[in-house]
Structures are given as C-alpha cells and as structure tokens.
N, C-alpha and C positions, 0 to 999 in steps of 0.2 A: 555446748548442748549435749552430745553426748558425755561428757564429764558429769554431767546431772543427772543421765540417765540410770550412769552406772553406780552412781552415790544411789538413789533410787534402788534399785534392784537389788544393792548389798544391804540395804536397809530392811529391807522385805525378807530377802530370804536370809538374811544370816553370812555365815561367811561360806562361801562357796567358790569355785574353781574358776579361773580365768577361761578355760574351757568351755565350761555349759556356760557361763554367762554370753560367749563367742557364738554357741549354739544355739543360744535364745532368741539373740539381735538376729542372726541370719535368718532361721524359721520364720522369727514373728514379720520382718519387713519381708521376707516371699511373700509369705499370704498376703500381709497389705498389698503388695506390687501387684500382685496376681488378681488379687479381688478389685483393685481401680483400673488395672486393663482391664477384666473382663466387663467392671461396669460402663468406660468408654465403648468398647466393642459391642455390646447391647444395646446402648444407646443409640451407635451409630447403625447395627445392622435393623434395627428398628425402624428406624427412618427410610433404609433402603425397600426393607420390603414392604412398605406403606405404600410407595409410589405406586402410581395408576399406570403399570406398565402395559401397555395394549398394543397388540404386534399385529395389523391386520393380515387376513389368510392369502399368500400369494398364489400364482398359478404358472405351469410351465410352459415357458413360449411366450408370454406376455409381460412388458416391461412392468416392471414395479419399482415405487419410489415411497418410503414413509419414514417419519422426523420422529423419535420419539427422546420425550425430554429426560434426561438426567442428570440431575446438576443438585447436588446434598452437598449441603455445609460439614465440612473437616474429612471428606472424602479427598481424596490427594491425587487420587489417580483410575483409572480402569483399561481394561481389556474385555474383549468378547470374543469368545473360543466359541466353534461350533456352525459357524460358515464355508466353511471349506465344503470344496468338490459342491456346492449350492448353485452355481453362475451371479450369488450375489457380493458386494461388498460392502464394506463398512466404513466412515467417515466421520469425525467428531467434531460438533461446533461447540460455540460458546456455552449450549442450551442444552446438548447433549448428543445423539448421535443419527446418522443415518444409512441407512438398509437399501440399497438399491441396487437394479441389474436386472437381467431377465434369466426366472430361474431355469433353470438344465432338468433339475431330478425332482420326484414328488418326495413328498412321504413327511413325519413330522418330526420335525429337527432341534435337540433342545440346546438351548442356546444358554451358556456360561458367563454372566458376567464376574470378573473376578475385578474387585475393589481395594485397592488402599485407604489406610488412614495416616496422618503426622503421628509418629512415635510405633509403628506397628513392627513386630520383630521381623529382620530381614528375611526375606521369602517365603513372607507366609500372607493368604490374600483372605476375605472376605468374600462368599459367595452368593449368586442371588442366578437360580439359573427360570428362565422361562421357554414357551414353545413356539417356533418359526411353524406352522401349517404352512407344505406348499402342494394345492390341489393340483392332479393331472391334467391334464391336455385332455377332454373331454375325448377328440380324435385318434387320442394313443387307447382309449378302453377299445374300440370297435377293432374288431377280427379281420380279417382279408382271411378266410377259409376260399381256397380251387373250388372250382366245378369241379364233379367228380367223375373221371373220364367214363367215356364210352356212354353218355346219355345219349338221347333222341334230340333232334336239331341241336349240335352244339354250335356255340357263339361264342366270338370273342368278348371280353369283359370293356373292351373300348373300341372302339372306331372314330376314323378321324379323314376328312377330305378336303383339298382343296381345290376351287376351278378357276384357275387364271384364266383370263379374258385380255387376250391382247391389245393393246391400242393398233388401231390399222390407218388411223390420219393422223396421230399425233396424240388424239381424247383420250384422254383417262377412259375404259369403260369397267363397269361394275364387276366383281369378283365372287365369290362364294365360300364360304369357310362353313364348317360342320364339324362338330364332335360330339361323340355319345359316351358318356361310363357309366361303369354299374354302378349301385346304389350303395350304400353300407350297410342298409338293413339287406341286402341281399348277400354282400359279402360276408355280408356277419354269419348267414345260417349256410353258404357253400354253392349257393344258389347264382343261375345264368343271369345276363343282362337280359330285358326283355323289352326294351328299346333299340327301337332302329331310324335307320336315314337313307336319302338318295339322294344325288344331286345331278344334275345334267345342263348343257348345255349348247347349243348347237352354234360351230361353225356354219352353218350352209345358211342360216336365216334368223341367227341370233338370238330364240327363243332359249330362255330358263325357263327351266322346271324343278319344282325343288317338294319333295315329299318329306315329312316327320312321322313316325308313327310312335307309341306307348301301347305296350301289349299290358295286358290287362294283369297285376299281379296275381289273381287269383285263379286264372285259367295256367290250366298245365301246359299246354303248346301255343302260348301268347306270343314268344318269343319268333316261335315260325308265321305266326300271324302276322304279326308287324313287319316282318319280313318280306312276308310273299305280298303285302297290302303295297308298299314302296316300290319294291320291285314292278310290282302289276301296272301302276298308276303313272310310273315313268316310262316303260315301255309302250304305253298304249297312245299319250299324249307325244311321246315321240315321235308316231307315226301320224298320229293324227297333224301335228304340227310341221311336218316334211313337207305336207302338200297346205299350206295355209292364206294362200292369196285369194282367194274368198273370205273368208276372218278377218284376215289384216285391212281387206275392203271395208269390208264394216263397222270396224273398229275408226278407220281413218273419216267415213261418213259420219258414224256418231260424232267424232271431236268438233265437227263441221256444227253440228248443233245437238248439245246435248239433252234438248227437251225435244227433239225426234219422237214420239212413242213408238212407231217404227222401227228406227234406226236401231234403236235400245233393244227393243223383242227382239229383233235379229243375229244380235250380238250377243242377248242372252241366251239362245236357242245354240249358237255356235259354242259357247260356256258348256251347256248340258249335254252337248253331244263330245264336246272332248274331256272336258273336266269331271262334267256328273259321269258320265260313262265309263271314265275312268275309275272312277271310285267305287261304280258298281261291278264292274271286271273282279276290281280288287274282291270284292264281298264273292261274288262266283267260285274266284281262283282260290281260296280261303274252303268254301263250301268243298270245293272239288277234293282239296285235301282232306277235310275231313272224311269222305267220302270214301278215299283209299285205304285211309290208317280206319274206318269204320265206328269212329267215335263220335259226336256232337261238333257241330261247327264252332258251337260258344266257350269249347276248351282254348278254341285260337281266336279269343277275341282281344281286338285292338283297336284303339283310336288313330282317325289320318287325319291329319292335317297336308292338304295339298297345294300349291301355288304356281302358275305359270305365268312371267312378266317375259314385254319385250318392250325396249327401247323404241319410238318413232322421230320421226323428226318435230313432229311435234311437243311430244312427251312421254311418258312408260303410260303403257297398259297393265294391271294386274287384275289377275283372275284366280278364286279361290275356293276351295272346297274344306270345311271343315267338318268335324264329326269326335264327339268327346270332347275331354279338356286340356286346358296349355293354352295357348295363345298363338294367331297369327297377328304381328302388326305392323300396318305400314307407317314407319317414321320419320320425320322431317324435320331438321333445325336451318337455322342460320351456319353463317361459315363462324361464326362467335358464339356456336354452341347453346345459342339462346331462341327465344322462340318458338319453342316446340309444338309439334303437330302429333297426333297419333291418332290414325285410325285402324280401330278392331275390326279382322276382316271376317267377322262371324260371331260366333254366342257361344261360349264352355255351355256345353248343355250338361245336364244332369239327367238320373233315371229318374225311375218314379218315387224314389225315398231319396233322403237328404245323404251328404258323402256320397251318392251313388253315379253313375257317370253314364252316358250313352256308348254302343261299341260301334266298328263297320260291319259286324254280325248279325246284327241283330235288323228281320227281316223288314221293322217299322219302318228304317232308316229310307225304303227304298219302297216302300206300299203304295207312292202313285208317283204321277211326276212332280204335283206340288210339294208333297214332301223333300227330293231332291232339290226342287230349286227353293226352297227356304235356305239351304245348307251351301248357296252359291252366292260368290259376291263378285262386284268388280270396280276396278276405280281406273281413271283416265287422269292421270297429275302434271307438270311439268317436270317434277324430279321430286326427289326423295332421299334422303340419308343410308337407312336400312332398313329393308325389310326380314323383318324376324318371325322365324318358326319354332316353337319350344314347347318342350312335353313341361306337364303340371312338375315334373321333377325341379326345373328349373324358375316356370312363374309361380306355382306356391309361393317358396321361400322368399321371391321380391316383390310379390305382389297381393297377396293372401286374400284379397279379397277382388269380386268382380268390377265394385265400381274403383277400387284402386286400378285394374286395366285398363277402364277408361281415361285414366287422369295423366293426357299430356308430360305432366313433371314428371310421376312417378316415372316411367318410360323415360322422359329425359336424361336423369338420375341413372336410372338402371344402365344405360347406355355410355353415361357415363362411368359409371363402376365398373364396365368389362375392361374400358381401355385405362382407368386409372386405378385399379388394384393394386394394393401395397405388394402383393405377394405377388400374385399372379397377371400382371396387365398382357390385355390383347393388342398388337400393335395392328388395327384395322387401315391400313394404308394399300395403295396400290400394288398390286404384285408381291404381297408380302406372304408367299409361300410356307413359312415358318407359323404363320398366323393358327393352323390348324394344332401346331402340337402347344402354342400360347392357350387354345381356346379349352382344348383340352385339360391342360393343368388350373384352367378358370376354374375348370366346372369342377373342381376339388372345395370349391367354397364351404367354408361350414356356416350353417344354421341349426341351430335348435331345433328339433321334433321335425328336421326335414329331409329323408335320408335315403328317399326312393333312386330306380333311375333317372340321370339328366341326360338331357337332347337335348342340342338346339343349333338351328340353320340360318345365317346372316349373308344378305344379297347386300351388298353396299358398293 
C-alpha cells in the first residue's frame, strides 16, 4: 500500500526528495489522526453532556442519599473530584454512581467528573463538571448575641429543676422535671428570657404546686412579671396548703359522691380561696412593682398558668388556674402507651383581636368573682401519666391549633416525642434526676417559624 502511495505522489509532483515526500506522509496522517480523534472525542463528549444530570440540593446535618445514572457507550472509565472535606461519599454501580453521607459544610461545590474513552492518549481525561448545592442548617444562621450586662431584672437564659419525691412504702411516687430557655428570636437580637417557672412540693402533706408563667414579649419588664407572678402564687398556696385538712375533707366527701352540688361548691370555694387568690396576689405583687419603679403595670405583663395536685387513697386531686396561652394538660395512657386520655384544664384565651393573648395584668382578669372562677378547674381521677404545664413557646410548635389541644393523640404523640427524640430523648422515669438537663436540651427542638421562649413543667 504504501509502495502505491509513493508511486502516486512521484507521479504528481515530479521528482522530488525522499525527504519532503517523509515530510508530507508525517503532516498529512497527523492531521487525519488528529481530526478522527477529535471527531471520536466530540462525539463522545457530546453524549456526556446530553445526560440529564440532576444533583438534588443537600443540607447539613441531614442524611442524604441520591443514585444518579451514568452509563455512555465507549466511555471506559470515570472519576469525580470535588467531594472532599463535604461529609459525603461516592460509590459506583452498574448504572452509575451514588452521593451519600450527611454533609458537614454548606456552600456550592463543583463537582468534576473526569471520563475516559478506549484509544484516549495516556493521562489525559474528558471533563463534564456540575454543582453539589449543600444548604445550611437553618439553626447554624440564628445568632446567640449575651444580654447586655448591667440591665434591669437580669435573668438567666435557662433554668432547669428537679423534685424528687421519695418512695416511703415501697410506691413509686410522682416527680417533677421543668426547664425553661430562651428563644432564638430573642437570642438573635441580645435580648433576656422572659419565661419563668416554679415548682414545689411538700414533705409534711404531699401537696404539688407547680407554676408556669410567659412574660409577655412586648412588655419591657415581662421577664420580672413572670417572675414575681410564680414566685407569688407558690408562696401563697404554700401556706395556704400547710394547714389543709379542711380541703382535703372536702375533696374526700366530694369523691364519696360526685353529683353533691354541695360538696362541689365547697371544694370550689376552697379552689378560689387558695388557687384564685393566689393568682390575684400575683396580679397585686406585679402592681406593687410597678408601683416602685413608677411605670405601668402592663410593662410586666405575663401569662400564669398554675396547678396544685395531691395524691389520696383514693385517687389525685388537681386544681388549676389558667390565664393566657400554652396549655395545662392532664394526661393518661395505658402501661402499652395506648389509649390515651387528655384533659385541658382551661381555655388559651385570647384578647380582643386575633394573635392577641389575655395577661395576669390586666385588671378584667379579676373584675368579679365569676370572672375568676371561669379561669378555675378541677378533676378527681384514679391516676394519670403526666400532667403538663407549657408556655405557647412549646404548644404552638406541636400543637398549632386549639382543637389539635383537644385531640387525645395529638398529646399522645407529643408525649411521646419527649421520651423518644432522635437527638434529644427525655428519660421520664423514677428518680431520674438527670431528666431536668435531658428536658432542657429537648426544648432545643427546631421548628419552622417557632422561635419564642419554651417552658414546660411535667408531674409524672
């Protein structure tokens, strides 16, 4: 073949130099060689970048897993550069490759795939790069900005208690766990927690009392509100409760029969005189404050939520004062978790416009005595799981709506989710002292668009 070539070419040109005709064949098969690799290479890189490569957008801190296909005829081989330092990795099937891990960093990451073909000069690759989006931890944007020292009532940013309740025959008896932290829309601008708690419980005749309060975000000294309203409300039912065997009489006659209407008035009146009076203390001791500092009472407005239970031989008593919103409820399963009972011990009341909230400031609260005793409740049960106390910080986010507070399951559920939290689980067992810093890193939960202070108090 080449012997005809070169008959060819002497023919053409004449007589000419064993040299340039050396120089013609070399030139002219480069360019051929060159122009049918580059036309395979076109051909192939064509087909690569046709593919429907779709990378969906990951997030940090959340597992991610997605298959994406690559599989091109006379492709011989691949790599993908541009995963490192990600938290993810890479894996290749029959079909093509896959992206998994939970990522570590955000930000947009371009990703290199480098390709062979059969015949492709040694170390040199084909390339097709695309983009890894991997969106932030919505909870890494929000600030933790200090309070700025030297304010007026300063507060810590958490509080956290626990009341063990000893067994004295052997029985299990019920415990108390509370925590409170600030909110992120509060951490965010530098701003105090404006929720607070109490809890108490007496050796000498076994009464709990257990106070919540939510100071009002938009009042300036809410945080001294909710304060002094807990404080007030547990010191007052304290005493009143030291001396209780008149109470506890009547309490034990109503169970005797609870369609008494007697019995009942009497035990409500016993309600109003420790419980409502408590709550009106609070509203005074609030006034009197304002009183000294010479501002408005409604700079320290706060919602209370109050409860006092005792165990009898027959069964618990609870008694309740609510005012604003969140939720008191008393809850009851089976030992199999199932079956659930929940009763609201009161009404998330509102103002006179919608979003708006009732406070213990506010003087309506307290204009006769029917008004107070709207705002009292009380139940006589055999037993109960837990009873719960929680600022709107807390029942918003799992409950959003009022008739979702009445729904058995929902509460079920919720109740369930403290103690079975992927992150954070509450271990609600006897004497489990630990339980106050579990309940506390609960209340770190995120939700969307819900970012106030949480409280919340569990009798169980």
């Amino acid at each position: 073949m080449m012997e005809k070539i070169l008959e060819i070419i002497k023919k053409l040109s004449g007589e000419v130099s064993q040299n340039l005709i050396d120089k013609f064949l070399s030139e002219t098969v480069s360019k051929i060689w060159k122009e049918y690799i580059m036309d395979i290479e076109t051909v192939i890189k064509n087909k690569v970048d046709s593919l429907k490569i779709a990378i969906p957008n990951a997030s940090v801190k959340k597992e991610y897993k997605v298959e994406v296909p690559f599989d091109v005829a006379d492709v011989s081989g691949y790599s993908i550069d541009g995963l490192e330092d990600t938290g993810l990795t890479l894996d290749k099937n029959d079909s093509g490759f896959v992206i998994s891990g939970t990522p570590t960093k955000s930000g947009t990451f371009p990703l290199t795939i480098k390709y062979d073909y059969d015949g492709i000069l040694l170390g040199r690759h084909l390339e097709r790069k695309v983009d890894l989006i991997i969106n932030p931890d919505p909870r890494d944007l929000w600030k933790n900005l200090p309070v700025p020292e030297g304010i007026e009532y300063p507060k810590p940013d958490e509080d956290k208690d626990y009341v063990k309740v000893v067994a004295t025959d052997g029985t299990q008896r019920k415990d108390i766990v509370a925590a409170s932290k600030r909110g992120r829309s509060h951490a965010q601008e530098g701003k105090p927690r404006d929720d607070d708690f109490k809890l108490f419980h007496s050796e000498e005749n076994d009464w709990y009392i257990i106070a919540v309060a939510d100071g009002a975000g938009s009042a300036k000294y809410s945080r001294k509100g909710s304060q002094i309203a807990c404080d007030t409300v547990i010191e007052h039912c304290k005493t009143q409760l030291s001396n209780s065997e008149q109470f506890e009489s009547a309490i034990t006659s109503l169970n005797q029969n609870q369609e008494d209407t007697a019995a009942r008035k009497l035990v409500g009146d016993h309600i109003y005189n420790i419980v409502g009076t408590a709550a009106f203390k609070a509203h005074k001791a609030i006034d009197d404050e304002a009183d000294k500092k010479g501002v408005a009472s409604k700079l320290y407005a706060t919602t209370l939520l109050l409860a006092i239970a005792k165990k009898f031989e027959f069964g618990w008593f609870v008694a309740t004062f609510w005012v604003g919103d969140g939720a008191i409820c008393l809850y009851t399963e089976d030992n199999n978790g199932e079956n659930p009972e929940a009763v609201l011990l009161g009404i998330p009341d509102e103002g006179e416009y919608a979003g708006q909230t009732r406070f213990l400031t506010m003087p309506e609260i307290f204009k006769n005595s029917t008004a107070l005793y709207q705002r009292l409740r009380f139940r006589i049960v055999k037993d109960f799981t837990a009873l719960m106390l929680m600022t709107d910080g807390v029942s918003d986010p799992w409950f959003e709506t009022d008739s979702n507070l009445n729904n058995p399951e929902k509460w079920r559920n919720f109740y369930k989710e403290i103690q079975d939290n992927k992150e954070h689980p509450v271990n609600l067992e006897d004497d489990n002292e630990k339980a106050k810093d579990e309940l506390l890193d609960w209340l770190d939960f995120w939700s969307p668009g819900n970012h106030d202070d949480r409280t919340i108090a569990i009798l169980y």
